[in-house]
C-alpha atoms as one frame of an Amber mdcrd trajectory, in Angstrom:
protein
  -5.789-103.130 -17.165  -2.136-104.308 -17.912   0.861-102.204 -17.426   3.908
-102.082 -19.462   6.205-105.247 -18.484   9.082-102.352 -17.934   7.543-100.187
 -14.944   8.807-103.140 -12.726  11.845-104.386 -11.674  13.945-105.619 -15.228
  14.599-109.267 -13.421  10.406-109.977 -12.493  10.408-110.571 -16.031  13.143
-112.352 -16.899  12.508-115.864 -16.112  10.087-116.110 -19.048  12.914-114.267
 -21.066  15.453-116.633 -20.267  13.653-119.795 -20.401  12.516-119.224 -23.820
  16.003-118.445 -24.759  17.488-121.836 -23.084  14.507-124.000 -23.651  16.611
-127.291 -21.376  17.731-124.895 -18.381  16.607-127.106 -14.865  16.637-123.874
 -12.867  16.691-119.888 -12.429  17.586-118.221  -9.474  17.115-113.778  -9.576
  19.026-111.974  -6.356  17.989-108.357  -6.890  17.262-104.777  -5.219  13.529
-103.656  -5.447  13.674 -99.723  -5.119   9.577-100.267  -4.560   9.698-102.726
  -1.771  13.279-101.468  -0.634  14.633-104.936  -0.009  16.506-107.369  -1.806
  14.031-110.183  -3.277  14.856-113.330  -4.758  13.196-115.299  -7.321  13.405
-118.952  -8.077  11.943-120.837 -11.421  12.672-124.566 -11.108  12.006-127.382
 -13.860   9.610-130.159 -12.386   7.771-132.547 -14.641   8.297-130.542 -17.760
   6.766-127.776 -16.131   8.556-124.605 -14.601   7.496-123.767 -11.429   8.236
-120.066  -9.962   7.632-118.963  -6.532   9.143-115.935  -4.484  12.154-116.659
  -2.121  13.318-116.115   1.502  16.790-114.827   1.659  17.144-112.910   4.922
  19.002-115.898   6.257  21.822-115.429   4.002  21.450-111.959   3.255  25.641
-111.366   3.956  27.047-113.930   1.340  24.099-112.501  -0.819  25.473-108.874
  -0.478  29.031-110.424  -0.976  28.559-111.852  -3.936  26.526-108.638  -5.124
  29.778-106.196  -4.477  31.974-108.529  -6.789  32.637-106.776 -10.184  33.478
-109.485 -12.401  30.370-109.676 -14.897  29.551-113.158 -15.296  31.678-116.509
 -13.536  31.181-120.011 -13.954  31.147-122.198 -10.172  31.561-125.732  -9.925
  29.942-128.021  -7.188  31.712-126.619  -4.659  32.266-123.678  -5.478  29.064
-122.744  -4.728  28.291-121.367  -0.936  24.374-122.335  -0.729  21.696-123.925
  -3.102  18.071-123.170  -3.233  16.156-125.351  -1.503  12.229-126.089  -1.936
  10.731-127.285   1.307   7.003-126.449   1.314   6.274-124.530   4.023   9.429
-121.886   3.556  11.238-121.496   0.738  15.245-120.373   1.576  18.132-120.477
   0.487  20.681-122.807   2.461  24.199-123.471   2.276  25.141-126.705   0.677
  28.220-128.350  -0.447  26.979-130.400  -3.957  25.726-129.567  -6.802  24.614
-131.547  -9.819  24.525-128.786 -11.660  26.750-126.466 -13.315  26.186-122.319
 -12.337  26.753-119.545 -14.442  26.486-116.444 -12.709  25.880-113.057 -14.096
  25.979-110.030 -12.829  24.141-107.024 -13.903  24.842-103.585 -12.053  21.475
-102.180 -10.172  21.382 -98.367 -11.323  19.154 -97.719  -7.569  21.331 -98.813
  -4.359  24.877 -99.111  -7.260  25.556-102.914  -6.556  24.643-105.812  -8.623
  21.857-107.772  -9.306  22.402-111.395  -9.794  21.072-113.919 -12.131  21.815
-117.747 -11.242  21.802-120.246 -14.571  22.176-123.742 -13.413  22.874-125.505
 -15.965  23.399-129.247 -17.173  26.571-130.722 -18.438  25.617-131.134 -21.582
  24.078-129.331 -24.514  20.467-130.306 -23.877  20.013-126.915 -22.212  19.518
-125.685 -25.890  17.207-128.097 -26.796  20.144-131.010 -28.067  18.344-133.665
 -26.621  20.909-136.683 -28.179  24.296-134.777 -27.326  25.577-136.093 -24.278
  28.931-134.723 -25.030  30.146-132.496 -21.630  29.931-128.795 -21.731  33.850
-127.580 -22.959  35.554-124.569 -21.255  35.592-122.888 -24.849  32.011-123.316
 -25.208  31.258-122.073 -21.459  33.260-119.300 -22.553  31.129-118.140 -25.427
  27.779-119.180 -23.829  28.259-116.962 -20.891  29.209-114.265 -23.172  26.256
-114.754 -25.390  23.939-115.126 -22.439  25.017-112.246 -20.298  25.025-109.911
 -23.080  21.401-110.479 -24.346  20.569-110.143 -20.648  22.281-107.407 -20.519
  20.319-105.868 -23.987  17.643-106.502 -23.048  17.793-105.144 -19.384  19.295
-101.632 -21.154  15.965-101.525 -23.548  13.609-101.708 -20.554  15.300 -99.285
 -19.086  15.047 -96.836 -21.745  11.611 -97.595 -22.791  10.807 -96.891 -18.640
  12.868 -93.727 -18.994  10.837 -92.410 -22.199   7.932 -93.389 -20.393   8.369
 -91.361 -17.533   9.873 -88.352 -19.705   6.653 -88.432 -21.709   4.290 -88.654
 -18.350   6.103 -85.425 -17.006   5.704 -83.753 -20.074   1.956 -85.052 -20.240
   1.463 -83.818 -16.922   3.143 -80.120 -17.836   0.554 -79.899 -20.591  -2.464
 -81.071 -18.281  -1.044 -78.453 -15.674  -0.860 -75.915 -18.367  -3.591 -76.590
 -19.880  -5.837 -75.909 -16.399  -3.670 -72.953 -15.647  -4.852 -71.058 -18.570
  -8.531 -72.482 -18.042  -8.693 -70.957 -14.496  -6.575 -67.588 -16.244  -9.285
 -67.874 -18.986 -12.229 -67.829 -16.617 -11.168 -65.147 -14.426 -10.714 -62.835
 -17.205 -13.729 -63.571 -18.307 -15.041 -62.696 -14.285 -13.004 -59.628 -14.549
 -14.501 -58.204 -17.675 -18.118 -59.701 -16.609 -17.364 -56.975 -13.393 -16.172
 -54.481 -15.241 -19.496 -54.741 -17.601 -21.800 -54.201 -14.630 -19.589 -51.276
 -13.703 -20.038 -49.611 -16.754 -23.920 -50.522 -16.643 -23.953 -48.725 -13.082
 -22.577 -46.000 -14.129 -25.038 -45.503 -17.081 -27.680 -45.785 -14.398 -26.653
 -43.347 -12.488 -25.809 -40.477 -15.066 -29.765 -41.635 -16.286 -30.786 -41.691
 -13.132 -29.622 -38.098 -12.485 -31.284 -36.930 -15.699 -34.577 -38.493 -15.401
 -34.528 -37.824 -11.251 -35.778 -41.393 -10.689 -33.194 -44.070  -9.133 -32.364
 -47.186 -11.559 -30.543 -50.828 -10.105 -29.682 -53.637 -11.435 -31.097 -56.720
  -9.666 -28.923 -60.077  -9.031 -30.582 -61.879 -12.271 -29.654 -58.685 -14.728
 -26.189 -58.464 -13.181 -24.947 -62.301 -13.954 -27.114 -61.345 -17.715 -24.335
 -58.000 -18.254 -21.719 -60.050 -16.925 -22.133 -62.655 -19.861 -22.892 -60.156
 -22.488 -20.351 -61.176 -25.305 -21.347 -58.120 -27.982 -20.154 -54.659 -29.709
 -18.675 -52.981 -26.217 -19.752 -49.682 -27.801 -23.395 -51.032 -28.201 -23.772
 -51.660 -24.443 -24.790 -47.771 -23.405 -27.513 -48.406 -26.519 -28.875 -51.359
 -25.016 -29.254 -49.621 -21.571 -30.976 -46.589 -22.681 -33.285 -49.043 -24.940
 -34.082 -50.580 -21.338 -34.941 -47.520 -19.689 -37.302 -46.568 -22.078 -38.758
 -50.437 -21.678 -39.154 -49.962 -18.416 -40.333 -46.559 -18.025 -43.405 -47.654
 -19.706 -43.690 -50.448 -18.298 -43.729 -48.947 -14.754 -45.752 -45.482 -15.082
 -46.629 -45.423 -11.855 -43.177 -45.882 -10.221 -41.921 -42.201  -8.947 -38.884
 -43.129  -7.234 -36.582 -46.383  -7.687 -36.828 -48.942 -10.760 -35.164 -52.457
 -10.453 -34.390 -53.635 -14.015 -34.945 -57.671 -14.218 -32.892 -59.740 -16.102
 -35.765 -60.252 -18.698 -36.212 -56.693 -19.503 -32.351 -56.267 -21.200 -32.622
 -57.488 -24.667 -29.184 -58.021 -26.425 -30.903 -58.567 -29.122 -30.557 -54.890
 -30.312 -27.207 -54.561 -29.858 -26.160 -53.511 -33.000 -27.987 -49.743 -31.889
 -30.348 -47.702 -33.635 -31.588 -47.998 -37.174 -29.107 -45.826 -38.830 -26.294
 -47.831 -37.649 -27.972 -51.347 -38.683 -28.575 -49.599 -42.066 -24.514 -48.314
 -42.218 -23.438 -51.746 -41.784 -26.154 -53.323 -44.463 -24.675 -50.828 -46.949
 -21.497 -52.742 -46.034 -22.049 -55.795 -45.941 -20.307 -57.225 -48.714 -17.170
 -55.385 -47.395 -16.936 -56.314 -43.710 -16.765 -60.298 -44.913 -13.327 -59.569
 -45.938 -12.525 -57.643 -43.113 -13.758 -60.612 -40.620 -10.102 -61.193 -39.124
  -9.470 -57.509 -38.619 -12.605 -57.031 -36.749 -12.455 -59.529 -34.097  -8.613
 -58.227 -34.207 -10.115 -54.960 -32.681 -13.507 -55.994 -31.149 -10.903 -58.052
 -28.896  -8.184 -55.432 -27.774 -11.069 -52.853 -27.271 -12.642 -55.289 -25.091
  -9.521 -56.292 -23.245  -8.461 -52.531 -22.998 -11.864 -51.821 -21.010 -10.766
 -54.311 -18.293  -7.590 -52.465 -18.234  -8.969 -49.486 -17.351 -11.661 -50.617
 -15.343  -9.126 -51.611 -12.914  -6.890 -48.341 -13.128  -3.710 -49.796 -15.443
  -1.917 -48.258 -17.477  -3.169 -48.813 -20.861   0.255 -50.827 -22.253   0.451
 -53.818 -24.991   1.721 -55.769 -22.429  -1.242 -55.348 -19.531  -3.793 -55.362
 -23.070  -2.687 -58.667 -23.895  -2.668 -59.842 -20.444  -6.498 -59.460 -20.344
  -7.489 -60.861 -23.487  -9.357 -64.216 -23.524  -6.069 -65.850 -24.726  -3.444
 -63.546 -23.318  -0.488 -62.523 -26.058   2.449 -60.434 -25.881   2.787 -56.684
 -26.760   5.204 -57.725 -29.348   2.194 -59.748 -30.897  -0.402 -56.869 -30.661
   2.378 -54.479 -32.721   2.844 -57.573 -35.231  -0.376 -58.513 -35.764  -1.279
 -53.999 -36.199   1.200 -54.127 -38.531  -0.136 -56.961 -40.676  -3.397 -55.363
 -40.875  -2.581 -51.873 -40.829  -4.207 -51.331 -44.378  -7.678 -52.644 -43.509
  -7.385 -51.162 -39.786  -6.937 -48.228 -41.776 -10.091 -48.245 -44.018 -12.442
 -49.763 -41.165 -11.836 -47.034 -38.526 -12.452 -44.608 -41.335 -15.780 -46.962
 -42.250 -16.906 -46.924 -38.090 -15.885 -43.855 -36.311 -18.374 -44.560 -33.992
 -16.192 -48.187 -32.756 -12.741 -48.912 -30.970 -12.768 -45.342 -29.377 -10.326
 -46.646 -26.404  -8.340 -48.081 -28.996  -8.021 -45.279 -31.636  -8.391 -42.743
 -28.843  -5.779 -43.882 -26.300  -4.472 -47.240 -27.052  -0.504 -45.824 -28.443
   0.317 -48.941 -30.629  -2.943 -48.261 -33.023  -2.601 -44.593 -32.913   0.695
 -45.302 -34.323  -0.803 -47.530 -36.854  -3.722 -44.513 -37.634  -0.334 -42.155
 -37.733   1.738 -44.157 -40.594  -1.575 -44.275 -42.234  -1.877 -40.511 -42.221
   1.670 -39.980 -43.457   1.373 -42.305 -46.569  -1.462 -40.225 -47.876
């Protein structure tokens, strides 16, 4: 898979850069500080046969003069033949840089600062004498000192652009992996948040179940458990809260007839809960078929309520106080108290007419849950 050319060091791709730019250049030597490899590295593309030939260099012999010229400030220089303190040489089994005292060539140097160890990084032009660098083959008229003078300007400034857009686009790219990572963070924060809320009010289900048993079990003098398959069943049941003491009884009676013979202890098996019949008895199944037509406009406000009931049953399943902000703490998607008021507010009308339509629902929430009994209050005092 290819990476973007800009998560590397700017000057591993700038040979191709610059020898597109001065199509005649013989040679390109790169001097720079790798933050990755921490070392300085040197790179040298060389014109042989037409063809440019690149190849990584060793520079630990010279490493001083290389750091000298580094700490220099001026931006870009022109050297002469002998102004030069070493060449790069190309012997085949080593390839280093060696002092020298000719050169055929002309050198601009240019200087670019390194933003990692605060020196500069150095980029080596050599050059001919004449304008067949930029592809003026039949000019053999010599380079001028006004024309050096623009071309290193021109040159080390379009280095110099371009180096600066890298460096953004790598900056962008790293600001937008952090904040990718944030979200991916986030996002399995509230996951793992989601799922043990949804633990905690499985728990608090079978609680409630257990404590159905037992007040049954005390009436009927016979002793009723759950076994391991109908606890994980209660602990996904995902209906009417106020249904769930329906659905046990239901159950009981199942099972007393099933077992006849039983005297003491039942187990109840996952298969003999049926959720199916969670919306209770007859009479309430034919309440809400009168009403049919109603609740489909009241859809919102519903799950508004079926939602904070549930969430204030975990609350005081584990002994909280029974606030908007511990409420919205245990819903599915948690949301602040100031949200619960807001959204009470914007449906206070048809919270209005439905608890009038159910008594029989949201008794935590009508019952003991402040920020709705305010809602029932207001409701009161318009009439």
């Amino acid at each position: 898979m290819n990476s973007y050319s800009f998560t590397e060091h700017p000057f591993i791709g700038l040979l191709d850069t610059v020898r597109s730019v001065i199509p005649g250049i013989e040679k390109v030597v790169t001097v720079f500080y790798n933050k990755s490899s921490n070392a300085i590295e040197g790179i040298l593309s060389e014109k042989k046969n037409g063809n440019y030939n690149t190849i990584d260099l060793d520079i630990n012999n010279i490493y001083e003069p290389i750091q000298n010229f580094r700490k220099e400030k001026n931006p870009y220089v022109w050297y002469n033949k002998e102004s030069i303190p070493f060449e790069i040489s190309n012997p085949p089994a080593n390839h280093v840089i060696n002092l020298f005292t000719e050169l055929k060539n002309i050198v601009l140097l240019i200087r670019i600062p390194n933003e990692d160890d605060k020196l500069n990084d150095l980029i080596f032009l050599y050059f001919n004498e004449n304008p067949s660098n930029f592809g003026v083959s039949k000019n053999d008229a010599p380079l001028t000192t006004e024309s050096k003078s623009v071309i290193a300007y021109l040159i080390s400034n379009t280095i110099r652009a371009l180096i600066n857009s890298q460096r953004k686009n790598k900056k962008l790219l790293l600001f937008n992996n952090k904040r990718t990572k944030f979200i991916i963070n986030e996002t399995e924060r509230i996951k793992h948040e989601l799922q043990r809320t949804k633990e905690n009010y499985g728990v608090s289900l079978v609680k409630l179940c257990r404590q159905y048993l037992k007040e049954h079990s005390v009436k009927h003098n016979k002793k009723y458990t759950l076994s391991y398959g109908a606890t994980e069943k209660i602990k996904n049941y995902s209906g009417d809260l106020s249904n769930l003491e329906t659905i046990i009884e239901e159950t009981i009676l199942y099972v007393e007839n099933l077992y006849l013979d039983e005297q003491d202890e039942i187990a109840i098996l996952e298969w003999h809960i049926n959720f199916d019949t969670d919306t209770g008895p007859g009479v309430k199944q034919d309440k809400m078929t009168e009403k049919e037509t109603s609740v489909n406009k009241y859809t919102k406000t519903i799950s508004l309520l079926d939602k904070l009931e549930q969430a204030s049953f975990v609350v005081k399943s584990n002994n909280l106080k029974l606030t908007g902000t511990n409420v919205g703490k245990a819903c599915p998607v948690p949301i602040s108290a100031p949200a619960i008021s807001d959204a009470f507010y914007n449906h206070k009308g048809k919270i209005n007419s439905l608890l009038e339509m159910y008594p029989e629902k949201w008794e935590i929430l009508r019952n003991e849950f402040r920020p709705l009994m305010n809602i029932i209050r207001r409701g009161l005092d318009e009439e």
